[in-house]
N, C-alpha and C positions, 0 to 999 in steps of 0.2 A: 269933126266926127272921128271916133277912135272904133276901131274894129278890134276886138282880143286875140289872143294868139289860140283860141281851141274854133275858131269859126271855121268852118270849110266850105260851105257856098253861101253866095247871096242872088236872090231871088229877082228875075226879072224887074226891069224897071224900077227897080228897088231906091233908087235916088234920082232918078229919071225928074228933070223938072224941076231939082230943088235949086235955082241959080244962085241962095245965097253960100253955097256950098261949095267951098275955097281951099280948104285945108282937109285933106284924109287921112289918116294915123292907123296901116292894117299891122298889127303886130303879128301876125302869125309867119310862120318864116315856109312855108308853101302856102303859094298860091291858091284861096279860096276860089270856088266854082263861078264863073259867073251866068247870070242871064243875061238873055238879051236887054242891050242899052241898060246896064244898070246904072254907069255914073252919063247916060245922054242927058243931053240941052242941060246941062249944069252950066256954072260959070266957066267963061273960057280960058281963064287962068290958075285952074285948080291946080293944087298938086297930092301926089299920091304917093306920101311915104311910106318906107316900108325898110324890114331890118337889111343893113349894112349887109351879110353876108348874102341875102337871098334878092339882090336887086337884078342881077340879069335872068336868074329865074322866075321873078315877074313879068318883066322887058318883053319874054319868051312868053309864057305864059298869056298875059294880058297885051297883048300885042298891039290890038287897038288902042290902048291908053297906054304905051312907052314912051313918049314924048314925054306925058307929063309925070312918070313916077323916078322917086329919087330916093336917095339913104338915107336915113336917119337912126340913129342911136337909141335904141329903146333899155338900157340901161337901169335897171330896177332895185 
């Protein structure tokens, strides 16, 4: 799933459910809004990239899901 770098929220339960749902690619470098349980009961090994400079203000940000977000290089 790739998220663009001009999104600024996503909507309740918005991915809620989907377990084959492994990999997330948010390029925007501030944290989109989220709803409630938007990535709940997905797979439990997901992970949630996000650009290199702005990963501890995700970490902060999306607090519930810091464990599983990491850096990646979005490079264009």
């Amino acid at each position: 799933l790739y998220l663009e770098k001009d999104i600024k929220d996503i909507d309740d339960y918005a991915f809620y459910g989907c377990t084959g749902l492994s990999n997330i690619y948010c390029k925007a470098l501030t944290p989109p809004n989220l709803g409630n349980a938007t990535f709940g009961n997905i797979s439990s090994d997901y992970i949630i990239y996000v650009p290199s400079e702005s990963v501890e203000i995700y970490k902060s940000a999306w607090s519930s899901y810091a464990s599983h977000i990491e850096e990646y290089d979005f490079a264009e």
